[in-house]
C-alpha positions as CSV (number, residue, x, y, z in Angstrom):
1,X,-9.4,0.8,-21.5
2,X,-12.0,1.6,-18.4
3,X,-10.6,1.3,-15.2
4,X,-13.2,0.2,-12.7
5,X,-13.1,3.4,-10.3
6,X,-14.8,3.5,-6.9
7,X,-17.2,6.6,-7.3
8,X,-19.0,4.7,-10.3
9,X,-19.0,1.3,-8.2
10,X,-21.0,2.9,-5.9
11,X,-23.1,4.8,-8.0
12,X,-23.7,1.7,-9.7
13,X,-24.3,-0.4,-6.6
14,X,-26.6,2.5,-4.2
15,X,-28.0,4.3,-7.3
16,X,-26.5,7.3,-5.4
17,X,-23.6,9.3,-4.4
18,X,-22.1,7.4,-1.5
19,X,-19.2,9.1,0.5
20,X,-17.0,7.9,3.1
21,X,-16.8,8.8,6.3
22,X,-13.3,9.2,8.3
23,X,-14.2,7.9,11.7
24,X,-11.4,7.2,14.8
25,X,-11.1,4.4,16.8
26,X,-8.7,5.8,18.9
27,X,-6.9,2.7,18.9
28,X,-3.0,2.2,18.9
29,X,-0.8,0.1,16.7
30,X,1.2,-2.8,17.3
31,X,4.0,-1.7,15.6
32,X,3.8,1.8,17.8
33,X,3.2,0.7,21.5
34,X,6.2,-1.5,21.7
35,X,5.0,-5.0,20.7
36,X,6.5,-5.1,17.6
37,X,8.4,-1.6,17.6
38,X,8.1,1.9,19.3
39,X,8.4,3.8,16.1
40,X,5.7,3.0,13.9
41,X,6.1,2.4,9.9
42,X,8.6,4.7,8.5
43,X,6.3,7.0,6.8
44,X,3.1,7.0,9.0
45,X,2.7,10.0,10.8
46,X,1.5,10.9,14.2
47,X,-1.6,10.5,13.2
48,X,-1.4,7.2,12.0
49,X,-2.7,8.0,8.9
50,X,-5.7,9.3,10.0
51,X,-5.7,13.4,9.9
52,X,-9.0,13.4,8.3
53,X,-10.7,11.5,10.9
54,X,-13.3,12.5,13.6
55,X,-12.3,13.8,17.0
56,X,-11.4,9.8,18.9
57,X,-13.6,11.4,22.1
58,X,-16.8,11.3,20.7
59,X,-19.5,8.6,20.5
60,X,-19.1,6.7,16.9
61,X,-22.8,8.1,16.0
62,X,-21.2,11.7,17.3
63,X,-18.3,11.0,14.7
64,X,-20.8,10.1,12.1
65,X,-23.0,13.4,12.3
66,X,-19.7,15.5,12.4
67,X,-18.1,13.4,9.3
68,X,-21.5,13.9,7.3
69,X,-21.5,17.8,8.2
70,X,-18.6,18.6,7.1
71,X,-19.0,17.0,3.4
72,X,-22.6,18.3,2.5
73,X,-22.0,20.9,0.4
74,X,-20.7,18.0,-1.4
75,X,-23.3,14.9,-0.9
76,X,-27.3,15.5,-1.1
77,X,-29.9,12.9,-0.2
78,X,-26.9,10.3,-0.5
79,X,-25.5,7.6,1.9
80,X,-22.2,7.1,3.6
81,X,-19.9,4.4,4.3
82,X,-18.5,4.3,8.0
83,X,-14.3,4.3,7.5
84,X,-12.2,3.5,10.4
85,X,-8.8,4.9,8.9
86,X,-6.2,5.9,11.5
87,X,-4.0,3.1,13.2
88,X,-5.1,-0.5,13.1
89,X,-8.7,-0.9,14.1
90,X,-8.6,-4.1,14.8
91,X,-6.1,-4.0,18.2
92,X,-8.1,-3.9,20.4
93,X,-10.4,-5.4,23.2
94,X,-12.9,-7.4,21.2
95,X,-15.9,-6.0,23.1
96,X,-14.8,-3.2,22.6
97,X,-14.3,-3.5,19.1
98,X,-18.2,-4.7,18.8
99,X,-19.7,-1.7,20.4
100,X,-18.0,0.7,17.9
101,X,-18.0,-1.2,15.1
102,X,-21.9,-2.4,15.8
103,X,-23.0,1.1,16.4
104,X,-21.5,2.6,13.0
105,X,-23.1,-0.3,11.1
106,X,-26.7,-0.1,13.0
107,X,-26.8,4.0,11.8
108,X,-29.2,4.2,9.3
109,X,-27.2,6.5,6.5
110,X,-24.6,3.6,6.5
111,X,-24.6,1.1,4.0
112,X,-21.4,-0.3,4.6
113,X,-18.5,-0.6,7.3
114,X,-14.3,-0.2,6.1
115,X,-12.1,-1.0,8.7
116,X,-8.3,0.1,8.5
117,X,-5.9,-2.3,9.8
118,X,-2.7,-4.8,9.7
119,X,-3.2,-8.6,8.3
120,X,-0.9,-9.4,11.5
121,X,-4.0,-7.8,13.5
122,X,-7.1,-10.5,12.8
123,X,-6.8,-13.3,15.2
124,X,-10.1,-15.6,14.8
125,X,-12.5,-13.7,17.4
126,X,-12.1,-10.7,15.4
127,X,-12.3,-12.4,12.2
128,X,-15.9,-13.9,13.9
129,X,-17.2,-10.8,14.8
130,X,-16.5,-9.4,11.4
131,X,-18.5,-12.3,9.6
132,X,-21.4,-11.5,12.1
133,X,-20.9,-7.7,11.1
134,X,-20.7,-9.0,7.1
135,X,-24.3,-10.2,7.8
136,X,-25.9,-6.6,8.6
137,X,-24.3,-5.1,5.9
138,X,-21.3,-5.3,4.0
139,X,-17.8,-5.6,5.6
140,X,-14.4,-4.2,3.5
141,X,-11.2,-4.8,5.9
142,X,-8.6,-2.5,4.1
143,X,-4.9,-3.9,4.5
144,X,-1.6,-1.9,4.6
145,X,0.3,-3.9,2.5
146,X,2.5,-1.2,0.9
147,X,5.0,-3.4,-1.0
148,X,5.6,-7.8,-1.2
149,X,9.4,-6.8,-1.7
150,X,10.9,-7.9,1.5
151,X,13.8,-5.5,1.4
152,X,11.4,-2.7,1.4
153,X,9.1,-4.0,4.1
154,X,12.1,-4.3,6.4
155,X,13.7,-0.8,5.2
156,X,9.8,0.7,6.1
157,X,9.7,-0.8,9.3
158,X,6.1,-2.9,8.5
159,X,6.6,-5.6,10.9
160,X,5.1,-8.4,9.3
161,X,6.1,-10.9,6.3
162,X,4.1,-11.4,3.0
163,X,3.0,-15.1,4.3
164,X,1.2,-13.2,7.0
165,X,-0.6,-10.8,4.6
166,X,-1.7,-14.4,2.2
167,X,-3.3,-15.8,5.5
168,X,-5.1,-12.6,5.9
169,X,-7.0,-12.4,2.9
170,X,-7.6,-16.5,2.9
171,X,-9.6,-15.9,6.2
172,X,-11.0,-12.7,5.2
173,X,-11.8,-14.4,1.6
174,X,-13.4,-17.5,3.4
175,X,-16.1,-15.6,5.2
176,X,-17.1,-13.4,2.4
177,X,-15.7,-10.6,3.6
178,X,-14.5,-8.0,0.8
179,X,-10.7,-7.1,1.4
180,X,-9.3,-3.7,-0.4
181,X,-5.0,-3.6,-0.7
182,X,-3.2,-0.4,0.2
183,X,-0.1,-0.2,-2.0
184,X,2.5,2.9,-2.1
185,X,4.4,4.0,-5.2
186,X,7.4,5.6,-5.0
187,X,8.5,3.4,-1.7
188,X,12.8,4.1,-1.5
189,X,15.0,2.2,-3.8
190,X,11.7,0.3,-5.7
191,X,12.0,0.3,-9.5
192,X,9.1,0.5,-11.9
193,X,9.2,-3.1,-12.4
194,X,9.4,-3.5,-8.2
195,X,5.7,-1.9,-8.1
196,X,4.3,-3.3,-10.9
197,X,5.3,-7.0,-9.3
198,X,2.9,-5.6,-6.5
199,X,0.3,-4.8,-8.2
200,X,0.2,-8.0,-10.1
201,X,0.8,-10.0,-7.0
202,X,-2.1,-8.6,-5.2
203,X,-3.9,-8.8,-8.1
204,X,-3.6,-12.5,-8.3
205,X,-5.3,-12.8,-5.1
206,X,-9.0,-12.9,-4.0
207,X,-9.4,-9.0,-3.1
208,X,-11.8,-7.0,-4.4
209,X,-10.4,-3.5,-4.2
210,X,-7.0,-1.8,-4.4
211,X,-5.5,1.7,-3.2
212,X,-2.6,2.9,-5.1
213,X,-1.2,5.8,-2.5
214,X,1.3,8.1,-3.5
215,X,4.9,8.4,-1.3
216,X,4.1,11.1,1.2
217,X,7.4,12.4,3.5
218,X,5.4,14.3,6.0
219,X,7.0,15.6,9.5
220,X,8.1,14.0,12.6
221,X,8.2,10.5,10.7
222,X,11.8,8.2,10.6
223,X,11.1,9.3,6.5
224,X,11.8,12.5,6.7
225,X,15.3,12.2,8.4
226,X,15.7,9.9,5.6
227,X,14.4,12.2,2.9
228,X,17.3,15.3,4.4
229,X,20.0,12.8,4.7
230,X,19.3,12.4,0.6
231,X,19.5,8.8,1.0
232,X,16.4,8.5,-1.5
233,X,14.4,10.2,-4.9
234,X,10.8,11.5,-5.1
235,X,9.1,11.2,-7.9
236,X,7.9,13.8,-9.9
237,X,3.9,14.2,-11.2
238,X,5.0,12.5,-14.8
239,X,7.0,9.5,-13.4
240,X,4.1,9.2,-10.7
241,X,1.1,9.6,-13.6
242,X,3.4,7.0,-15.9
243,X,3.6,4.4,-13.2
244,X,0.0,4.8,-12.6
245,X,-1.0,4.1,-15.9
246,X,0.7,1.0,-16.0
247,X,-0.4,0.1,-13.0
248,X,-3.9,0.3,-14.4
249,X,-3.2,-1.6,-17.3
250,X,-2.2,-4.9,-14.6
251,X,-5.5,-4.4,-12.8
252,X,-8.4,-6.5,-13.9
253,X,-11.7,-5.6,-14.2
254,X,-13.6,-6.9,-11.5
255,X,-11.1,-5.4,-8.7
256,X,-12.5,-1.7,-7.7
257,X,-9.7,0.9,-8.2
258,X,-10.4,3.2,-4.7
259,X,-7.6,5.9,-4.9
260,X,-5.3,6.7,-7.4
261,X,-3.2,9.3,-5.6
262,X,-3.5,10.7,-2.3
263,X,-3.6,13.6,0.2
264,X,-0.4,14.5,2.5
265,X,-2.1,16.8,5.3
266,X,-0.2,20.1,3.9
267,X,0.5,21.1,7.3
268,X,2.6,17.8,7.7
269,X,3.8,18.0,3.9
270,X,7.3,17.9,3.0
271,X,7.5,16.2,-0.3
272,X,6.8,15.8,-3.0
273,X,5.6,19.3,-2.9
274,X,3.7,19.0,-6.4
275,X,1.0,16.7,-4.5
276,X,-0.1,19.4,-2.4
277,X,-2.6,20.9,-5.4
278,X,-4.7,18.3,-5.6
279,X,-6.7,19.6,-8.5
280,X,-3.5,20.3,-10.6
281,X,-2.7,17.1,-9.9
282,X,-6.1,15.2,-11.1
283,X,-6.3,17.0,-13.7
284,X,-2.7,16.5,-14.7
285,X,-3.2,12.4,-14.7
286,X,-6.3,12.6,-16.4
287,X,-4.6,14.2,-19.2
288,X,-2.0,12.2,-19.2
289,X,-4.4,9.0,-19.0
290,X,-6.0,10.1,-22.4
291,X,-2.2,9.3,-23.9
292,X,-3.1,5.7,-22.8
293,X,-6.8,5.7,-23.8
294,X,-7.6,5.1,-19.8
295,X,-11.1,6.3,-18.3
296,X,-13.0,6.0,-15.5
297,X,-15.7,3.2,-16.2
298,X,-17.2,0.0,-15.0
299,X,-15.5,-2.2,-16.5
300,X,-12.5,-2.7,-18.9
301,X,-13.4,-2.9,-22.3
């Protein structure tokens, strides 16, 4: 089988290599400033995700140069697509949100805007500014679902029920607007079966993309004291790379596979330690993908 992978999407799509762009918001959380909780979701970090991201201080087009710098020794002549990643990046003012948001998707190397964020965070004058955004040029809102077990989402602190996450992508789905899923494997206590549940849940809704993250325990997060007090199991590179290619196997054609793994910041790293070598660990699930006949493509076949 061909697993419909996000660098051929976009080559198919721009005729190019398109790269994304980790851009700050410097907005908070909900589920950080007190609203819904002080602590944030068990294993985000004090960067809310968002280590990779431009310096919060500077102008969006400021963010955008400095983004596109630092990645061209990879990207030549290509185009980029403007990724607001830490936090939620839609809590906030709502004028606010339309000067940042409006002056990423007016630059002229950016063909398309991802915003970050929590379905509990899209009340209707955001969802109206992001159809008149979807009309420039193409809109993804990228959801931090994790898990549709309850037990987990309460154990992980999310702060929102699965009903919440369904409404979400209806209104999202309803204007046009193309939605991507975060999921995590190797949440605490979640079988095989638990994950692959999520997968075909999500599935079975109108998104268009899906990130399959791997469990990071990185430092200064509730996860960590967690991790010490032994109260859970990491997974290893071959249970990770086996639930993967299962999880593959439950993803249909037409939804774009954007990450198959992950990077923990490896100053912030505390397990698994094996995800730190990123290239081992590509290399290791590409191998083990040829056991299951699974390649990058277009398209299943």
């Amino acid at each position: 089988m061909r697993y419909n992978s996000l660098n051929n999407y976009l080559k198919t799509k721009y005729g190019c290599k398109v790269y994304k762009l980790s851009l700050s918001s410097g907005l908070s959380c909900p589920n950080r400033d007190g609203t819904l909780s002080s602590t944030g979701c068990i294993f985000c970090s004090n960067g809310g995700s968002g280590e990779f991201a431009s310096n919060y201080q500077l102008s969006i087009t400021e963010q955008i140069e400095s983004a596109k710098a630092k990645v061209s020794n990879k990207i030549k002549n290509g185009k980029y697509i403007a990724y607001f990643q830490s936090f939620t990046n839609t809590y906030g003012d709502i004028e606010y949100l339309r000067k940042i948001f409006t002056e990423a998707i007016n630059h002229p190397d950016i063909v398309a805007l991802s915003i970050g964020t929590r379905p509990d965070c899209l009340p209707d004058d955001i969802l109206e500014l992001l159809d008149f955004l979807n009309h420039i040029k193409p809109v993804w809102v990228e959801l931090g679902l994790q898990t549709i077990h309850e037990r987990t989402a309460k154990y992980i602190n999310r702060g929102y029920k699965l009903d919440i996450f369904d409404t979400a992508v209806s209104d999202l789905t309803k204007r046009n607007i193309e939605v991507i899923v975060h999921l995590i494997i190797g949440l605490p206590f979640e079988t095989k079966e638990d994950i692959l549940k999520s997968v075909q849940y999500v599935c079975s809704q109108p998104i268009s993309g899906i990130k399959l993250q791997l469990l990071h325990v990185l430092k200064n997060t509730p996860l960590e004291k967690e991790y010490f007090l032994n109260k859970f199991k990491i997974l290893s590179l071959q249970e990770y790379s086996n639930i993967l290619a299962e999880c593959l196997c439950n993803i249909p054609p037409h939804i774009v596979i954007h990450r198959i793994t992950g990077d923990g910041p490896k100053s912030l790293l505390i397990a698994p330690e094996w995800s730190a070598d990123k290239k081992r660990v590509l290399n290791y699930i590409n191998k083990y993908f040829e056991e299951f006949n699974i390649v990058q493509g277009n398209a299943l076949l």
